[in-house]
C-alpha positions in Angstrom: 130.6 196.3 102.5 126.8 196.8 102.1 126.8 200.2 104.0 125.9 203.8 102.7 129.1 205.8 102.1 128.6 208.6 104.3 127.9 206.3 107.3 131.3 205.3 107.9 133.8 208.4 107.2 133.8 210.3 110.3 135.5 214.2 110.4 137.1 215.3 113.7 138.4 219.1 113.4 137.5 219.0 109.9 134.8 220.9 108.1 132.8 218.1 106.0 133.7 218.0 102.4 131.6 216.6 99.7 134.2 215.7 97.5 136.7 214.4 99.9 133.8 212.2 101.4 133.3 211.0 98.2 137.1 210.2 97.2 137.3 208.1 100.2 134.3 206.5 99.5 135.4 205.7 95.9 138.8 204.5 97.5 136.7 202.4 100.0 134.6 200.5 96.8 138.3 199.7 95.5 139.5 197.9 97.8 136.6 195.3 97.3 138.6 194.2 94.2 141.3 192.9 96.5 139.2 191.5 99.1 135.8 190.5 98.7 135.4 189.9 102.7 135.3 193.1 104.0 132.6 193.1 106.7 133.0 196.9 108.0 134.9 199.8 107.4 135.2 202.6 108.8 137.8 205.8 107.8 138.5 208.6 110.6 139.9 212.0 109.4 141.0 214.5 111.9 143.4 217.5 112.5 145.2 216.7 115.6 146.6 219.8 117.6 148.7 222.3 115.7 152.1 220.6 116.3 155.4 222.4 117.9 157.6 222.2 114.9 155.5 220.3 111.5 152.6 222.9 111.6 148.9 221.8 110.9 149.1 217.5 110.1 146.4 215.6 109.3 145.6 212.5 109.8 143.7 209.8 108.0 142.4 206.4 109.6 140.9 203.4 107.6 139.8 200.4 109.7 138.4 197.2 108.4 136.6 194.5 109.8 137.4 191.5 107.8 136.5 187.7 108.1 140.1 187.3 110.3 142.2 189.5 111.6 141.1 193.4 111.2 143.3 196.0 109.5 143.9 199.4 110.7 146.3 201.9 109.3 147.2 205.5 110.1 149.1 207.7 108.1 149.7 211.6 109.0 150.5 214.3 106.6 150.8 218.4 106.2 147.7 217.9 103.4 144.6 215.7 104.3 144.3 214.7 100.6 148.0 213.4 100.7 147.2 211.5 104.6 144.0 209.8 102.8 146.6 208.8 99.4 149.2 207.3 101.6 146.6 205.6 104.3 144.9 203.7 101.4 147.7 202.6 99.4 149.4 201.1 102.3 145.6 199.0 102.8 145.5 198.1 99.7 149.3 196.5 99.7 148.5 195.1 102.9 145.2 193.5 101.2 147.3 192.3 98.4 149.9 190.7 100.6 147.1 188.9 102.7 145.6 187.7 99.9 148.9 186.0 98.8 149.3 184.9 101.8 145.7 183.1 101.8 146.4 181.8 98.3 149.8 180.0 99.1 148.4 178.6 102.2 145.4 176.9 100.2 148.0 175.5 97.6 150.4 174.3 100.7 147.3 172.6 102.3 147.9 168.5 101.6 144.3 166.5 100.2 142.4 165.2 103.0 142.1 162.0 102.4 138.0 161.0 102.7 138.5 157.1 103.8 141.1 158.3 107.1 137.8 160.2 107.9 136.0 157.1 107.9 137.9 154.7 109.8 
């Protein structure tokens, strides 16, 4: 993940905030300690509609483009702090997980035997 932090956090019904750019951005450098192939990200934070019967939610959106399969998750909250909390703690466990899963494949592979190659 190579790109500025600003570039990729996009506000929808949101007033921009310094400080909330820059937690996600922080969050966003993190989760390069669990996966080193990140090629984009991007998070999305937005105040849907005034809802019926919760009142005001937020929602907070972090998609990543990795070598693979891409992760997106969406989490929704009455605080925009506690949506962006939730939404990257459930990326990183799903990071960890496929990183296990990655790791026990590798160890399940069987040698490849050079001369079957050959003949």
């Amino acid at each position: 993940m190579k790109s500025a932090p600003y570039d990729n956090i996009v506000f929808r019904d949101i007033d921009k905030s310094a400080a909330l750019a820059d937690t996600v951005s922080r969050k966003l450098h993190k989760l390069e300690r669990y996966c080193g192939d990140i090629i984009r990200s991007r998070v999305v934070l937005e105040a849907p509609h005034h809802h019926k019967h919760k009142g005001k939610q937020y929602k907070a959106s972090v998609e990543l483009a990795l070598s693979g399969a891409p992760v997106t998750i969406t989490n929704e909250s009455d605080s925009i702090h506690r949506a962006v909390n939730a939404a990257f703690n459930s990326v990183e466990r799903r990071l960890k997980e496929l990183g296990e899963r990655r790791k026990s494949r590798r160890h399940q592979m069987p040698p490849v035997d050079a001369q079957t190659d050959e003949q």
